[in-house]
N, C-alpha and C positions, 0 to 999 in steps of 0.2 A: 884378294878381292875377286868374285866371280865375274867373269866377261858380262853377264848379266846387269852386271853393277856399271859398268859402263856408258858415261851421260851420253846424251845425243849429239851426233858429229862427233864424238870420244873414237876413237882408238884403241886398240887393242892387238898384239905380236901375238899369235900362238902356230903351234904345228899344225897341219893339215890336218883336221881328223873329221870330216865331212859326218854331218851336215852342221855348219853351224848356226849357232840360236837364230831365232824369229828375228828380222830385221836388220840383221847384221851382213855386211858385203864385204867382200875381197877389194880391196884400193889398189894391193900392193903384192909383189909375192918375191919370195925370195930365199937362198940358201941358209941352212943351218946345220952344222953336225949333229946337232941334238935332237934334233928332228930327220934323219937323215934315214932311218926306218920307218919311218912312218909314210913313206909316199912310194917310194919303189925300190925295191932289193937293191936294185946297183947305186940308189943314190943319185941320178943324173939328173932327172926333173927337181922344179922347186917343191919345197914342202915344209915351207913356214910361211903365212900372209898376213900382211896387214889388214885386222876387219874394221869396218866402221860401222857405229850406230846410228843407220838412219831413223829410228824410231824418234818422233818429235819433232824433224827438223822442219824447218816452217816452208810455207810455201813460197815457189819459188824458186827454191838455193836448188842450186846443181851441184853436182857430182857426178866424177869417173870412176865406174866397177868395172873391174876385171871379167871378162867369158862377155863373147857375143851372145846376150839372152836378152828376154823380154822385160820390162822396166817391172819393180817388185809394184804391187799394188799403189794405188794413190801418188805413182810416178808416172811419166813419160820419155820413152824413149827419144833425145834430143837428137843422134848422131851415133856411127859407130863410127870409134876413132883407133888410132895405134900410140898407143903410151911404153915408151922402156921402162914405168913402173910395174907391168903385167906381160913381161916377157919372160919366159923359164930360163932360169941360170943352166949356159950350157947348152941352151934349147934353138940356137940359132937368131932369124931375126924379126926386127916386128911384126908386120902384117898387121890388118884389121884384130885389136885382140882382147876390144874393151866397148862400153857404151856408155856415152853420154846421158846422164839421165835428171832432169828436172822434177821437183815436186809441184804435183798438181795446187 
């Protein structure tokens, strides 16, 4: 099934291979051997996440993405917060490393 195909607030595991589809966020990130070229030679950063399909979700419901950044369109940035579900395996420790974000 294409990530594509993925219902709203659905899930979806793949390797890092930036950018990905319209609507779709980083939740989670984390190790994989199989993905272990695909983000940096030596393998020490993450380089598989979990994305989510915010497309559809109703107004309202919140949600935490991964990377201090601006809320994707027809959201709002709630909060930057620190989640151990967006910390690099290997990568030391949390810090500010996510944002809380609300739909409008």
């Amino acid at each position: 099934m294409p990530i594509s195909d993925t219902s709203a607030g659905g899930t979806v595991t793949t390797c890092i291979t930036p950018p990905p589809p319209a609507g779709f966020y980083a939740t989670a990130l984390s190790y994989s051997y199989n993905c272990e070229i695909s983000k940096t030679p030596n393998g020490v950063l993450n380089n598989q996440q979990t994305l989510t399909n915010i497309n559809g979700l109703p107004s309202g419901r919140t949600l935490i993405i991964c990377g201090v950044q601006s809320a994707p369109p027809g959201w709002t940035v709630v909060a930057v917060v620190q989640t151990y579900l967006c910390v690099y395996a290997r990568g030391g420790g949390v810090g500010d490393n996510a944002v809380s974000i609300r739909k409008l």
